[in-house]
N, C-alpha and C positions, 0 to 999 in steps of 0.2 A: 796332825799329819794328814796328807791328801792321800785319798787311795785312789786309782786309776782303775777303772771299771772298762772302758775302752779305749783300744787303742787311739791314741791322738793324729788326726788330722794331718797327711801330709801337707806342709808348705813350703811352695818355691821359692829359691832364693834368687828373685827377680834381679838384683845388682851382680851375683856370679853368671846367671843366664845371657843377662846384655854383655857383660866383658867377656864371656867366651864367643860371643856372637860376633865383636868386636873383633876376637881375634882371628877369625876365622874371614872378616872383611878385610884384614892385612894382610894374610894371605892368598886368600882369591886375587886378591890387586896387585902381586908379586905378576903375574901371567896373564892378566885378563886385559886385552886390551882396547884402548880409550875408545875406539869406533868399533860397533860390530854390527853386522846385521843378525835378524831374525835367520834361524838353519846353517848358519855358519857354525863350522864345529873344526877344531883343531886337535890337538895329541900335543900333550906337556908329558914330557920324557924329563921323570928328576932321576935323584942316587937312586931311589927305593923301584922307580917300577913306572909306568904309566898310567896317564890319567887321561879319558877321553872326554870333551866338553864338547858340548852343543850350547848354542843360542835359543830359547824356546819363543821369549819374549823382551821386546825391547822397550819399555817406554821412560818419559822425560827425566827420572827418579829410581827408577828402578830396574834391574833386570831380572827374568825367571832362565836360569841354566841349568840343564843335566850337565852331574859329574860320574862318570864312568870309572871304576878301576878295572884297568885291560889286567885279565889275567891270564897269563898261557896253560897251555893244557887244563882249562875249569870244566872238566867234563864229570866232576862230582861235587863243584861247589858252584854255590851261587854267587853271580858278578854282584859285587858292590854298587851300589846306584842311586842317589840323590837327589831331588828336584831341589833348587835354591835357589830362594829370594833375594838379590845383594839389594839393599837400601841403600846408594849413595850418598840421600841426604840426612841419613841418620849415621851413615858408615858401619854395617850392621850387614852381617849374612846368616841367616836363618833356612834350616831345613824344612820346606813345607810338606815331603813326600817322600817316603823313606822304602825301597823293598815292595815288602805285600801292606807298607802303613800309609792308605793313601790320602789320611789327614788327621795329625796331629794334635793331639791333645794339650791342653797345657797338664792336665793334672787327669791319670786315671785313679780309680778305684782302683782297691789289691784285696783278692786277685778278681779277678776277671775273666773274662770267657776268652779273652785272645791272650792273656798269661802277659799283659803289658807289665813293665816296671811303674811305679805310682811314677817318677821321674823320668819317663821314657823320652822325654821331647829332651830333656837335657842329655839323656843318653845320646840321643842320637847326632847333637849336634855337637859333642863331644870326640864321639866315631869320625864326624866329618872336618873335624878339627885333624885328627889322627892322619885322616886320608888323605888331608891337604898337603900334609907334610912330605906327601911323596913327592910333591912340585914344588916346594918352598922354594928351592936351586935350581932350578931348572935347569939342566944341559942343553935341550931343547924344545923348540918350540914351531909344530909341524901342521902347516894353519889350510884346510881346504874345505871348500863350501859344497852343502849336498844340493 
């Protein structure tokens, strides 16, 4: 019989990681569309509430977008807000920039001095799985350049 003297090793489960990233490139692609420039930024109004996007970066494979959740009256919570990577040639959208997390781990230590989850990169693109779904439907789709 093995005895466990230390706790084992968190590891990621690299194949749930890519298909929720995956799924989260189906729905960014629901609203995101085919031409944009760099600062262009719109409002995706679904069932649940609003979502404001910016364009940060454009290049031949990739985009970097802030996602916003508009929230009314947040005068004691903090706005939701995401930096993401879409890969169209891998079709893949990954969180690179989360809040006060301004770059992502694959894998922390537990615990830790910032109190991270060992799976926090999965939390979070998990959340942004969550906050996509406010725009899945879109009612509308409210598109003006800053």
């Amino acid at each position: 019989m093995k005895q466990q003297t230390a706790k084992d090793k968190y590891q990621p489960n690299v194949s749930a990681f890519l298909a929720l990233c995956g799924r989260n490139y189906a729905l960014i692609l629901k609203w995101l569309p085919d031409v944009a420039e760099v600062n262009e930024s719109w409002t995706v109004e679904g069932q649940f509430g609003l979502l404001d996007v910016t364009i940060i970066e454009n290049t031949k494979y990739t985009q970097l977008i802030e996602i916003t959740r508009h929230l009314p009256n947040n005068d004691f919570l903090i706005t939701p807000k995401a930096c993401v990577r879409v890969y169209h040639d891998a079709q893949l959208a990954e969180v690179l920039t989360s809040q006060q997390i301004y770059r992502l781990k694959a894998v922390y230590d537990y615990p830790n001095v910032h109190m991270h989850q060992t799976d926090e990169k999965y939390q979070v693109n998990a959340f942004l799985e969550e906050l996509l779904k406010i725009g899945c439907r879109p009612a509308k789709i409210c598109s003006s350049s800053v």
